[in-house]
C-alpha positions as CSV (number, residue, x, y, z in Angstrom):
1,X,-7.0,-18.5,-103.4
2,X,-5.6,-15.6,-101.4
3,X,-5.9,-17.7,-98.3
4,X,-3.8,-20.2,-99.4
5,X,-1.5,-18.0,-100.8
6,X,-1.1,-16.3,-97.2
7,X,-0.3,-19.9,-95.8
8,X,2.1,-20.6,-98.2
9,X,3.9,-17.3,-97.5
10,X,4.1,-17.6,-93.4
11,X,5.5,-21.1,-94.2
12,X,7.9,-19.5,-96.5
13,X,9.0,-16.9,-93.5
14,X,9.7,-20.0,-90.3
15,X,13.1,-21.1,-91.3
16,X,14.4,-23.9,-90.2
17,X,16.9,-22.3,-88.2
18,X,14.1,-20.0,-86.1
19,X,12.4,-23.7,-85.1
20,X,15.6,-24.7,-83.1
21,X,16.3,-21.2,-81.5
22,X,12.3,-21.5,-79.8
23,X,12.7,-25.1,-79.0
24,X,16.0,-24.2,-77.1
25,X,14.6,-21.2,-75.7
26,X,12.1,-23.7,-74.5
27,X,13.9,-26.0,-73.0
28,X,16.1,-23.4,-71.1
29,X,12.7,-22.4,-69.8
30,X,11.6,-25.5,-68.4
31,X,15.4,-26.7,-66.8
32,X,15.4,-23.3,-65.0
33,X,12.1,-23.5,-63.6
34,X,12.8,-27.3,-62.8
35,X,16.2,-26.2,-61.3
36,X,14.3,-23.3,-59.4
37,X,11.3,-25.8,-58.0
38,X,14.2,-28.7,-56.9
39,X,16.2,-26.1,-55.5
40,X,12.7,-24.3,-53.3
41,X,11.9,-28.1,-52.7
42,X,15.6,-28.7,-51.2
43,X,15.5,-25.0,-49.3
44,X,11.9,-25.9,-47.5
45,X,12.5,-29.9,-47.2
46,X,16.4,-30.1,-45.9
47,X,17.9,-26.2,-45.2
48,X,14.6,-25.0,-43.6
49,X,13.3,-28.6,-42.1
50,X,14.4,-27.4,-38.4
51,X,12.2,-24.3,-39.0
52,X,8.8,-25.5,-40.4
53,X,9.0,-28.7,-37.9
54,X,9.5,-26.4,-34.7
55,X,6.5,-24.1,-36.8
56,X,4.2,-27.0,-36.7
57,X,5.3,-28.0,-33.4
58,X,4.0,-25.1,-32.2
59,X,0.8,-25.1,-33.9
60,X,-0.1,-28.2,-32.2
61,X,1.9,-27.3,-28.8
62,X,0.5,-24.8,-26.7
63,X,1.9,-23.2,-23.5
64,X,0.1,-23.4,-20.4
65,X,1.6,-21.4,-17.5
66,X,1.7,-22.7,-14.1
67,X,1.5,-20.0,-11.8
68,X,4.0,-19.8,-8.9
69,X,3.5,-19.8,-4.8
70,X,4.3,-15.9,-3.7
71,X,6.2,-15.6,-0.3
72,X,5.0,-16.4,2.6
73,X,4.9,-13.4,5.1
74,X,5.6,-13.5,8.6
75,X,6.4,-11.6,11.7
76,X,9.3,-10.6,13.5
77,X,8.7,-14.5,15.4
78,X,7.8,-16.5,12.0
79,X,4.1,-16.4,12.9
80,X,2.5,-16.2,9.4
81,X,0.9,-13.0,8.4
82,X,0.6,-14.5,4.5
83,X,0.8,-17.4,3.0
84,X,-0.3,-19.4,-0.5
85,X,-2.8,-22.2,-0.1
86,X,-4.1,-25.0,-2.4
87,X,-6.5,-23.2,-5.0
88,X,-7.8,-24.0,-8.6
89,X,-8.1,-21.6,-11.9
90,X,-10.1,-22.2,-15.0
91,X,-8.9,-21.0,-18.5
92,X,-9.8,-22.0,-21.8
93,X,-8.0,-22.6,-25.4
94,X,-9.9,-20.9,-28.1
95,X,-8.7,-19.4,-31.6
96,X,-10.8,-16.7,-31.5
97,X,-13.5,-14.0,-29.9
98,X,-16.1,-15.4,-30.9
99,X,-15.1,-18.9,-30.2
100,X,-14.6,-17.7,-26.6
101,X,-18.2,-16.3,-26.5
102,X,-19.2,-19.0,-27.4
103,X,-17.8,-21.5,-25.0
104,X,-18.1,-19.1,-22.3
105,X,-22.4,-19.5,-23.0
106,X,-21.8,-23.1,-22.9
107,X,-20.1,-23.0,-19.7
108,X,-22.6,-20.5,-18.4
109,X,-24.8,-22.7,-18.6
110,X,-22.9,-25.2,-16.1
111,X,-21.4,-23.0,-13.5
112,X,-22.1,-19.7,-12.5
113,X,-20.4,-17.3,-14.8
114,X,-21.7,-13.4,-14.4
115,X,-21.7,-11.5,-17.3
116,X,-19.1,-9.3,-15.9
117,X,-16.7,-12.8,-15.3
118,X,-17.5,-13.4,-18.7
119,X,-16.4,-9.8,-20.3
120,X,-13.5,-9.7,-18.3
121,X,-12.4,-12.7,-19.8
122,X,-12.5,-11.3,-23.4
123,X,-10.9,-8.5,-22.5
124,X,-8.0,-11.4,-21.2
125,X,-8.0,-12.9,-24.6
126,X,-7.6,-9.6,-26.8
127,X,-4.9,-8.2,-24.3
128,X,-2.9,-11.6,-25.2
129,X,-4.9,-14.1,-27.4
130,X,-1.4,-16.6,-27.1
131,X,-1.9,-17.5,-23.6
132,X,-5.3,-19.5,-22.2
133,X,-7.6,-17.1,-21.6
134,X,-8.4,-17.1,-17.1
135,X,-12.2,-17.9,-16.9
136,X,-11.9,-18.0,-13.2
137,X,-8.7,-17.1,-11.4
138,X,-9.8,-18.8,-7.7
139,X,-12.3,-21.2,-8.8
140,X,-14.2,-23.6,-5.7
141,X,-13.6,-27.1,-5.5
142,X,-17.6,-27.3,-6.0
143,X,-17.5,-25.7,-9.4
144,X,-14.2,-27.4,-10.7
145,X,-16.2,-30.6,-10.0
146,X,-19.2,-29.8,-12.0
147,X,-16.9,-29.0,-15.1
148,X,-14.9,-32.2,-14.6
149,X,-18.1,-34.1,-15.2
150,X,-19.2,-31.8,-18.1
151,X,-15.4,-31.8,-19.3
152,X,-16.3,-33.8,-22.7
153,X,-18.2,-30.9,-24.0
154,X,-15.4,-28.1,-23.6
155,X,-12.2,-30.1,-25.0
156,X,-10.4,-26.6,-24.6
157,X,-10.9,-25.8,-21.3
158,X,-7.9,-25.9,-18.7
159,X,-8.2,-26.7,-14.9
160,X,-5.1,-26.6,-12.9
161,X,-3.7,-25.9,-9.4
162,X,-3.5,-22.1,-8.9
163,X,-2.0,-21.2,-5.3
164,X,-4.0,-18.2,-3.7
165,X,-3.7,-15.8,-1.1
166,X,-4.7,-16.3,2.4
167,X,-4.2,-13.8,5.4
168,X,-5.4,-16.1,8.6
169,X,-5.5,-12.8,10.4
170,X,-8.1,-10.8,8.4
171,X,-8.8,-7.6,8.9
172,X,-6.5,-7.1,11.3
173,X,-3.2,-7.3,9.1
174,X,-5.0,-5.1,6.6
175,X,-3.7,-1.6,7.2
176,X,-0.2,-2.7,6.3
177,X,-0.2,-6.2,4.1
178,X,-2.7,-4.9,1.1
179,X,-4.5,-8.0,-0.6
180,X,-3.5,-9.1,-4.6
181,X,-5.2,-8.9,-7.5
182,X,-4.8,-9.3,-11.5
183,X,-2.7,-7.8,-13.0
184,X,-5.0,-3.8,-14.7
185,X,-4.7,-3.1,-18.0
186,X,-3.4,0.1,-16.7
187,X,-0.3,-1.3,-14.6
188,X,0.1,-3.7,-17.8
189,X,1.7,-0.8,-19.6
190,X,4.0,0.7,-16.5
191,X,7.7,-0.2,-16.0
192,X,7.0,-1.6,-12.3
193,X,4.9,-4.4,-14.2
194,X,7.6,-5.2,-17.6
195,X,7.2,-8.4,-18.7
196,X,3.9,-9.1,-16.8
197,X,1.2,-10.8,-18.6
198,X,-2.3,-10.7,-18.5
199,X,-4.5,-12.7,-15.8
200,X,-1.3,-12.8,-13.3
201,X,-1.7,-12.3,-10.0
202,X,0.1,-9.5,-8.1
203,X,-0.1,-7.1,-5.1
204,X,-2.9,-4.8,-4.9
205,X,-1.5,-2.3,-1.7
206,X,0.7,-2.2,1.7
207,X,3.7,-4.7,1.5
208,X,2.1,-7.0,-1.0
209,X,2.5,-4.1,-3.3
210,X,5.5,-2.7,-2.1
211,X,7.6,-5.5,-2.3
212,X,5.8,-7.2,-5.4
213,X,9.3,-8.2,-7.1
214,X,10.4,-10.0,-3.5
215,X,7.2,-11.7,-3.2
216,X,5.7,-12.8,-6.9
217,X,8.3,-15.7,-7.8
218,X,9.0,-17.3,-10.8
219,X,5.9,-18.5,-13.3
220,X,6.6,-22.1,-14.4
221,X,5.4,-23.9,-18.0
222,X,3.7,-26.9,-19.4
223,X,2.6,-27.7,-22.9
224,X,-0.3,-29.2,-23.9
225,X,-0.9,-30.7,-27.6
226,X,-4.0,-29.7,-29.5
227,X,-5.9,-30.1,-33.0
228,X,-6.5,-27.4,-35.4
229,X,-9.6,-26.4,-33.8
230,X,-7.8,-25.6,-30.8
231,X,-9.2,-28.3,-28.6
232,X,-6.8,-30.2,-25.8
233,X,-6.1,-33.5,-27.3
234,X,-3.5,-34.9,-24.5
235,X,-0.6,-33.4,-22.2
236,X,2.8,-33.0,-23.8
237,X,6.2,-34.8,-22.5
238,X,6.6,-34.3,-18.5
239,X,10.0,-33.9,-19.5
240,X,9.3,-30.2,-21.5
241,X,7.4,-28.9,-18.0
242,X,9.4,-25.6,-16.3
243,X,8.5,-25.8,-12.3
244,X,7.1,-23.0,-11.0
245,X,9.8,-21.4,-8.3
246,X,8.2,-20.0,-5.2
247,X,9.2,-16.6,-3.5
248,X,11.5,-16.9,-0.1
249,X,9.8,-16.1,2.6
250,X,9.5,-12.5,3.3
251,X,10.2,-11.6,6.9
252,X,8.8,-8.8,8.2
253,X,9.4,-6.6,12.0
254,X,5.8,-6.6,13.0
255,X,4.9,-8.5,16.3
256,X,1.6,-10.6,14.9
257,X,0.4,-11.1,18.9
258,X,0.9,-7.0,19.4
259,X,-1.5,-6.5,15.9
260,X,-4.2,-8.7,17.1
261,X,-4.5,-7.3,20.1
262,X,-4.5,-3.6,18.8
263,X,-7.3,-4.4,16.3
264,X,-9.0,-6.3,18.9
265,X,-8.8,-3.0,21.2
266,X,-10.1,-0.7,18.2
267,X,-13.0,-3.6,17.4
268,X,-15.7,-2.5,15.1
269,X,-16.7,0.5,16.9
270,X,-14.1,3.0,16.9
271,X,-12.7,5.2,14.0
272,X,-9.1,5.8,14.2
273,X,-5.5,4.1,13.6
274,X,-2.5,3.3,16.0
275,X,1.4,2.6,15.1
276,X,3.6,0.9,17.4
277,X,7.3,1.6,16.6
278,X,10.5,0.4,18.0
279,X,12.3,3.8,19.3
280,X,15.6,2.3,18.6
281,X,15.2,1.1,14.9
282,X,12.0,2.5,13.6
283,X,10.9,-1.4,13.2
284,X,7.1,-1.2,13.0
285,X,5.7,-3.6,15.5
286,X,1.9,-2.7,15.2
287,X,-0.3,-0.4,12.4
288,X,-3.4,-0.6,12.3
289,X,-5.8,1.6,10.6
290,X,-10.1,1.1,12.1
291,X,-12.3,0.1,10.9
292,X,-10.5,-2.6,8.0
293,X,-11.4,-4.6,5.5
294,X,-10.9,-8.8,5.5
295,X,-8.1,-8.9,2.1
296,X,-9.3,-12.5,2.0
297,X,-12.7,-11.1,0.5
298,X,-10.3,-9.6,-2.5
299,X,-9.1,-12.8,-3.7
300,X,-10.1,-13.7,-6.8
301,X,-12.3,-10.7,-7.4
302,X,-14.1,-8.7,-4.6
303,X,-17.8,-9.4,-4.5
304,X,-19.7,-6.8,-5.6
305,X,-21.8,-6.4,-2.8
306,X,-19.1,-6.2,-0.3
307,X,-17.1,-3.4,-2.1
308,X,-20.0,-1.0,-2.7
309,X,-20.3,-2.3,1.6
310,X,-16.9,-0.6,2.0
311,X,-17.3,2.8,0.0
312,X,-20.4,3.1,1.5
313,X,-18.9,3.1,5.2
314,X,-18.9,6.6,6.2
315,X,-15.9,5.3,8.4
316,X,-13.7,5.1,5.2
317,X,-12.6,1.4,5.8
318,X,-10.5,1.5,2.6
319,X,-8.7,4.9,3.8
320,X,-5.6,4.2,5.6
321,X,-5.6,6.7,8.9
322,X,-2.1,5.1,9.8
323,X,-0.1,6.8,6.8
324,X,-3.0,8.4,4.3
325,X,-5.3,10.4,7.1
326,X,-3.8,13.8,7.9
327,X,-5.3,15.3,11.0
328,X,-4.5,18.1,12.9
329,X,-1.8,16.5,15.9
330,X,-3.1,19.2,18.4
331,X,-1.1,19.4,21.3
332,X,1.2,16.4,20.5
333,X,3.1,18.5,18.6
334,X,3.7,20.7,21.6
335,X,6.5,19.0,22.1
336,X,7.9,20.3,18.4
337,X,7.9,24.3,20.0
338,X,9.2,23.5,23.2
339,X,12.3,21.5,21.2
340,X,12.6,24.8,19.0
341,X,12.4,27.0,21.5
342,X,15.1,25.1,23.7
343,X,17.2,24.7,21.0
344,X,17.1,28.7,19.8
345,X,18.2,28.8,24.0
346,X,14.5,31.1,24.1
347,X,13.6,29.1,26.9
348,X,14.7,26.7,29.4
349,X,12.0,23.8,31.2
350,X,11.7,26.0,34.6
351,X,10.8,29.3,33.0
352,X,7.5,30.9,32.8
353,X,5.4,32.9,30.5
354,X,4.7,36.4,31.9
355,X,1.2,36.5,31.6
356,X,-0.9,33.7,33.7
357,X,-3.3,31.2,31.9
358,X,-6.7,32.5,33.0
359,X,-8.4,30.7,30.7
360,X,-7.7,32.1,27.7
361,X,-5.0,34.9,26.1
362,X,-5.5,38.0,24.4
363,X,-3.9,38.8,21.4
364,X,-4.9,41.6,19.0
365,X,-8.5,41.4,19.0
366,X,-9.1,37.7,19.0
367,X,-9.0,35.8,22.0
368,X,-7.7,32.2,22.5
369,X,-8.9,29.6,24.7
370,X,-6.9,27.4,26.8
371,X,-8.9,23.6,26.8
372,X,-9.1,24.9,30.6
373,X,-11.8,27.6,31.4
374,X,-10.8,28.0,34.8
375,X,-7.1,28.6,34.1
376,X,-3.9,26.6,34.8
377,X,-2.1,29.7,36.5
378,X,1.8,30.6,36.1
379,X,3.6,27.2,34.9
380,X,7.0,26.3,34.3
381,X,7.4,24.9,30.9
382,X,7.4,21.5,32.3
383,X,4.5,21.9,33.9
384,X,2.5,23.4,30.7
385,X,3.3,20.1,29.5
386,X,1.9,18.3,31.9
387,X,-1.0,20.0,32.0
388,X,-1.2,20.7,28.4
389,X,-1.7,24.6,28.8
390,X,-2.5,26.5,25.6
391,X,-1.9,29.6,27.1
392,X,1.7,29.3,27.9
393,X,2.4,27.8,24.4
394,X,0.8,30.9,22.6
395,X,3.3,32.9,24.1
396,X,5.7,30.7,24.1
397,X,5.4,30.4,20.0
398,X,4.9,34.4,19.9
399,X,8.6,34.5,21.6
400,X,9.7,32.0,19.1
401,X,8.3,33.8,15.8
402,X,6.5,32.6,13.3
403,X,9.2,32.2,10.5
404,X,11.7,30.3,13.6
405,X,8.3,28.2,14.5
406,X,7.9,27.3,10.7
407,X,11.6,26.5,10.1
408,X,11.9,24.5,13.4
409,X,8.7,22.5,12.2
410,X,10.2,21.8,8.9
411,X,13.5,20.5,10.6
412,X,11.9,18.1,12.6
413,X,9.9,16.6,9.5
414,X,6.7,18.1,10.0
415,X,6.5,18.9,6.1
416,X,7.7,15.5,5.1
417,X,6.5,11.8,4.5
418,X,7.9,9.5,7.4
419,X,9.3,7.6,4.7
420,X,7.1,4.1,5.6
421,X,8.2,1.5,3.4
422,X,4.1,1.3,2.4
423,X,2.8,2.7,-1.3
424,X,0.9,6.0,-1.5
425,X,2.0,7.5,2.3
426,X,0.8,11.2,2.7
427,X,2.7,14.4,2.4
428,X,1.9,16.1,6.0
429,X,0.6,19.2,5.4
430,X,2.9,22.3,6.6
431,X,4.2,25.4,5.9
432,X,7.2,25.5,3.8
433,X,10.2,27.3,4.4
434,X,9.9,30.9,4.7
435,X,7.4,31.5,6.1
436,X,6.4,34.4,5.0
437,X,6.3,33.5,1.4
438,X,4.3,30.6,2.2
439,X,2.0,32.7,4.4
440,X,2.0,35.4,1.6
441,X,1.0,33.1,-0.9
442,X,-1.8,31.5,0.2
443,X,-3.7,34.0,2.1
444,X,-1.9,37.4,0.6
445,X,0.1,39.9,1.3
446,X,-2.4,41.2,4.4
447,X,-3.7,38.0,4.8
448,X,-1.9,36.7,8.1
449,X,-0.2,37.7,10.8
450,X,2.1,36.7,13.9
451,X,-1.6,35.4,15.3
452,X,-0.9,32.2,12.6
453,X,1.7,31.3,15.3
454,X,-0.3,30.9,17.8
455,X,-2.2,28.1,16.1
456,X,0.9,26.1,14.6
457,X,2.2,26.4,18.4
458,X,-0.4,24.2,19.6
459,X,-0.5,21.3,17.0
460,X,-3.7,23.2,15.5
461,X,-4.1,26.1,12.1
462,X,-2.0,25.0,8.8
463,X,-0.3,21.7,10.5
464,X,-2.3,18.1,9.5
465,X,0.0,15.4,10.2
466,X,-0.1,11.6,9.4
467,X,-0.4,8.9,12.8
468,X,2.9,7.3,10.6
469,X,4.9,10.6,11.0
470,X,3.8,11.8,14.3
471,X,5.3,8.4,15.4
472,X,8.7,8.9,14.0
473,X,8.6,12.2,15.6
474,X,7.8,10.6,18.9
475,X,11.1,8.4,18.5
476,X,13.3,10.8,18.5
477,X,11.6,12.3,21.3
478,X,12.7,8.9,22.9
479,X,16.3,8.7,21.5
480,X,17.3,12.3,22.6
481,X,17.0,13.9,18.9
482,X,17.6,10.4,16.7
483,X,14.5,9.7,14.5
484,X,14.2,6.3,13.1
485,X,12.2,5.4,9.8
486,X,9.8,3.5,10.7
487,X,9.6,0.5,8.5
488,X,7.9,-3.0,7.7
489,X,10.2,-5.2,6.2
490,X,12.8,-6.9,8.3
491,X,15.9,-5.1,7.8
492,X,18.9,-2.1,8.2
493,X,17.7,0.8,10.4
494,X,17.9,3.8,9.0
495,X,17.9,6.8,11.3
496,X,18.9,10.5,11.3
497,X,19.4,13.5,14.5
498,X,16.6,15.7,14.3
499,X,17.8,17.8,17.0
500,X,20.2,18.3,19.4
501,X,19.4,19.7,23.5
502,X,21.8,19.4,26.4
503,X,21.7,16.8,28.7
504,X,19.8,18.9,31.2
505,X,16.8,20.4,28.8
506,X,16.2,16.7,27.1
507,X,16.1,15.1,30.4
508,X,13.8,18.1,31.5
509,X,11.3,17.2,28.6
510,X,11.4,13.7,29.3
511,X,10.8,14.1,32.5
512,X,7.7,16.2,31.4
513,X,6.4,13.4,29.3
514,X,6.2,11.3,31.9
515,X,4.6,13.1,34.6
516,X,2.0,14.1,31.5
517,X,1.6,10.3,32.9
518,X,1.5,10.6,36.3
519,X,-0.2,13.5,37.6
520,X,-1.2,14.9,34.0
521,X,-3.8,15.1,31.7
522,X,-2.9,10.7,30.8
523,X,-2.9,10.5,34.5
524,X,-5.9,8.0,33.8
525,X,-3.3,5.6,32.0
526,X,-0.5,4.7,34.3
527,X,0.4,1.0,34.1
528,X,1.5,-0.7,37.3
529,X,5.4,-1.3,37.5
530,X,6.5,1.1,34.6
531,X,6.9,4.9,34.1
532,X,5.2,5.7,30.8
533,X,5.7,9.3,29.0
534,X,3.8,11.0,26.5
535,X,1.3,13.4,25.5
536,X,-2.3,14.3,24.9
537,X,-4.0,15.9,22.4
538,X,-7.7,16.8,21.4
539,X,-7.7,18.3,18.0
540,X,-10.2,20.2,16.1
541,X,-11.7,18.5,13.1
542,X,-14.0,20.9,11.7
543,X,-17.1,19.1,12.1
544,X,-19.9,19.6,14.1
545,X,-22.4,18.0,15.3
546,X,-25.8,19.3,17.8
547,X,-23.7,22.7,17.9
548,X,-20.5,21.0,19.3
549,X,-17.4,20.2,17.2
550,X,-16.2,17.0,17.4
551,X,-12.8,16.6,18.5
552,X,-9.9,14.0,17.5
553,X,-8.2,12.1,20.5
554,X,-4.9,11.9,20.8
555,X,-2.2,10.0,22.5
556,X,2.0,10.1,21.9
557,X,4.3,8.0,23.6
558,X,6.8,5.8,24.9
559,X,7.6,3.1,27.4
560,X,9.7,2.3,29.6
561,X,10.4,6.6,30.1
562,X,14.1,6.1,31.2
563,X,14.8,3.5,28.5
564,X,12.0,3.3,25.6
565,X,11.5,0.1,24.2
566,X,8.2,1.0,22.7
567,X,6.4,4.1,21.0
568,X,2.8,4.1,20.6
569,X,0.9,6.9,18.9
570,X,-3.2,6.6,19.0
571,X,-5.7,8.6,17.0
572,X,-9.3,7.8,17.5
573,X,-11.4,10.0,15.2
574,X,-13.6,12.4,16.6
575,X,-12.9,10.9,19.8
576,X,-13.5,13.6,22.3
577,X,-10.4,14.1,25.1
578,X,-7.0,12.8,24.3
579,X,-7.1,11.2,27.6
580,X,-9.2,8.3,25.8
581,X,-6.7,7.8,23.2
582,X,-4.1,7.6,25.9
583,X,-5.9,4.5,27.7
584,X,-5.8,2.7,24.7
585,X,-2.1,3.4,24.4
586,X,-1.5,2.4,27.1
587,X,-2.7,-1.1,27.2
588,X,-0.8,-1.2,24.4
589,X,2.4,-0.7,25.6
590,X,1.4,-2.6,28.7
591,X,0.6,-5.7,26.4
592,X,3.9,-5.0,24.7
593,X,5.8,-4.9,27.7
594,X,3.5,-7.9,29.5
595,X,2.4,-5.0,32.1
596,X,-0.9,-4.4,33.6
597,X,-2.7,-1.1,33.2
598,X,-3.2,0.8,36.2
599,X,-7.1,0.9,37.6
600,X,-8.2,3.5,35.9
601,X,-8.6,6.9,37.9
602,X,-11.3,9.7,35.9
603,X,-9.9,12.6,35.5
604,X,-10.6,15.8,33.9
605,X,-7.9,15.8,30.8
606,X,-7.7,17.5,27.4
């Protein structure tokens, strides 16, 4: 009874009235969410159509990049120091990194793939997981053949043309043209590398490096379609493929016959580097640093066994002598006091020292050896330089000073990178100027004295120059006080006075430098039908071996000596006398100038 009573009283409450207000509130409901749903159908089906289709285009189009041909390299006669040849490269299409372990263990099992190859790879597809991942970036024709026949079972896999480096030279372009490599991780995140991505190719050292952005060219494009899985189901429309744009051909001022023959000369049994420089220009025509590597090895990935080869080398084949090695220039840089000394107007080329070389000087209580234990006797200044005397040039750097000596030095470059269009050249190590505050700070206040002049006046104490930089010295030495940069590429000069003598004391030095030649310590190096001029030098390395220390050789110079067409400087690494670095020099220059060394006379030099 009070059940029904409650019923009776809720029907009592729902007026007539309250029914229509629900049902209309009801029915506004539904229109606007049918009004919202037709409008979201119209927004996604006709306003945002373009969108969603190019959406699902790209879900089933993928971009494949075609890597483009870099520029061929050549010499100052379009002989072909680099070029791009046929190659092929193997990526893959995979939606994850776990998919691409997977595959890659299927493939393993096909081709060789190291477990290194294989990690790398990963490491290709988290860096950029929208690009095929690069199995293999120079693959064999051997190994793209056993994939084509297996290609059924790896629907996502990619072959393709993929140009590669090749240097028909070898070794013997590999001081100066460097060798290419993927794209690091590292260089991925510098601005020299913006817009890289990775598994691209790109230079690894010398020119290849240095002019990366003249030499990479443009990447091209194709597309490919695929299923949801990510597997290849057929090429896309010729019509949507970007060409790849090769680089120009990069033309370069070295003489490819002149290279040969200087790596030839060096071989595989001497240590050392040469540079062969244009006087007038600074146009490298020949560096070469001994022993080398073959950059053709580095393509693709350098075999393990053939790197830990290299580093194991106690001749530092990776180490380039040219423009890295710093090595005492000993009495090369002979020529740097005499120049200061002349130009300070201490000196002139007929004047002598007071004291007599006897062998040696005294000078506080050390004494200094002259390379001569006999003694060279009163010399002019000329003479000293032909004969390379030590003695006159201690006194001749005590007259000087040590803080003129240093500041001359630092004039002439001797503090400063030659300026080599080539990545990572040395900083020659020299004393900054003043002196003394350079002196004072790294040995202390008592620490040196006017003695450390003695040292720097004979190429030897706190001087280590780089082959590159004793070079450019040398062509000023042969333009009468203009120094040229020397540089690769082909090119503007770009030169600069160094110093400035009168007629009379610059022909006076020259004159020096080439009876240094003739009757000197190089007297063993004369070439038949040319006057050469240069200098000697046997520098102190600080090693020893039974007792003895082992010396470097030396040689500095030019050719023709009344109107250079070619310097040549030669170190050969604990190479004895300087008189065997100027033999080599000299069939350098005599190749050069298509002249024939002089029979070779032994003679006692330093």
């Amino acid at each position: 009874m009070v059940a029904a009573t409650g019923i009776e009283a809720a029907r009592v409450r729902l007026h007539p009235n309250d029914v229509q207000r629900r049902s209309r509130g009801a029915a506004a409901v539904l229109f606007l969410a049918f009004v919202f749903l037709v409008g979201t159908f119209f927004h996604a089906q006709v306003v945002q159509h373009g969108d969603y289709a190019l959406r699902s285009r790209d879900n089933r189009m993928r971009e494949i990049p075609i890597p483009a041909p870099r520029g061929m390299i050549v010499d100052r006669h379009g002989a072909i120091i680099a070029e791009s040849v046929p190659g092929y490269s193997i990526s893959v299409i995979v939606p994850s990194a776990d998919s691409l372990r997977t595959v890659l263990g299927r493939i393993g099992s096909v081709i060789p793939l190291s477990e290194g190859q294989a990690e790398e790879a990963v490491r290709r597809f988290r860096r950029n997981a929208n690009r095929p991942t690069v199995i293999l970036g120079n693959a064999t024709f051997d190994i793209v053949s056993r994939l084509e026949e297996h290609r059924v079972e790896f629907p996502g896999i990619i072959i393709q043309d993929a140009p590669k480096r090749f240097y028909p030279a070898g070794s013997a372009v590999s001081a100066f043209v460097g060798y290419t490599g993927e794209v690091s991780e590292q260089e991925l995140t510098t601005p020299a590398f913006a817009g890289y991505k990775p598994g691209q190719q790109v230079g690894k050292g010398g020119i290849e490096r240095e002019y990366e952005s003249r030499l990479k060219g443009a990447e091209g494009v194709r597309f490919v379609e695929v299923d949801a899985r990510g597997r290849v189901v057929r090429d896309a429309d010729s019509s949507t493929t970007v060409l790849p744009q090769p680089a120009p051909r990069f033309a370069t001022n070295i003489d490819l016959d002149l290279q040969q023959y200087v790596a030839d000369i060096f071989g595989d049994s001497l240590a050392g580097a040469a540079v062969a420089l244009d006087p007038a220009t600074g146009a490298v025509l020949a560096l070469h640093s001994a022993p080398g590597f073959d950059p053709n090895r580095f393509i693709g990935g350098i075999p393990a066994g053939y790197f830990r080869q290299l580093l194991d080398d106690p001749r530092r084949p990776l180490y380039n002598k040219a423009t890295q090695g710093r090595f005492a220039p000993g009495s090369t840089w002979k020529l740097a006091t005499a120049i200061t000394a002349l130009e300070l107007g201490l000196v002139k080329v007929t004047d002598r020292m007071p004291t007599p070389c006897t062998g040696g000087y005294q000078y506080g209580n050390r004494y200094f050896k002259c390379h001569l234990a006999k003694g060279h006797g009163f010399l002019t200044l000329a003479q000293a330089i032909e004969q390379s005397c030590d003695v006159y040039f201690y006194q001749l750097a005590l007259k000087v000073g040590l803080q003129r000596l240093v500041a001359g030095g630092v004039r002439l470059g001797a503090g400063a990178r030659s300026g080599i269009d080539l990545p990572a050249e040395s900083r020659p190590e020299y004393p900054s100027d003043p002196a003394a505050d350079y002196f004072t700070k790294r040995y202390g206040p008592r620490g040196w004295t006017q003695a450390n002049a003695l040292n720097l006046g004979i190429g030897q104490g706190e001087n280590a120059q780089t082959v590159v930089n004793v070079a450019r010295f040398y062509t000023a030495l042969a333009n009468g006080g203009v120094a040229a940069r020397p540089q690769i590429a082909s090119g503007a000069p770009s030169i600069e006075r160094i110093f400035a003598l009168d007629s009379t004391a610059y022909e006076g030095l020259r004159d020096a430098l080439a009876g240094v030649v003739e009757r000197g310590t190089a007297a063993s190096s004369r070439i038949s039908g040319v006057a050469l001029a240069g200098k000697t030098g046997t520098a102190q390395s600080g090693v020893f071996r039974g007792g003895q220390e082992l010396n470097h050789a030396w040689f500095a110079g030019f050719a023709p000596a009344d109107a250079p067409r070619i310097v040549v400087v030669v170190l050969i690494e604990y190479g004895g006398h300087g008189t065997r670095a100027a033999r080599i020099a000299s069939k350098i220059m005599g190749h050069y100038l298509k002249m024939t060394p002089a029979q070779h006379i032994q003679t006692e030099g330093e």
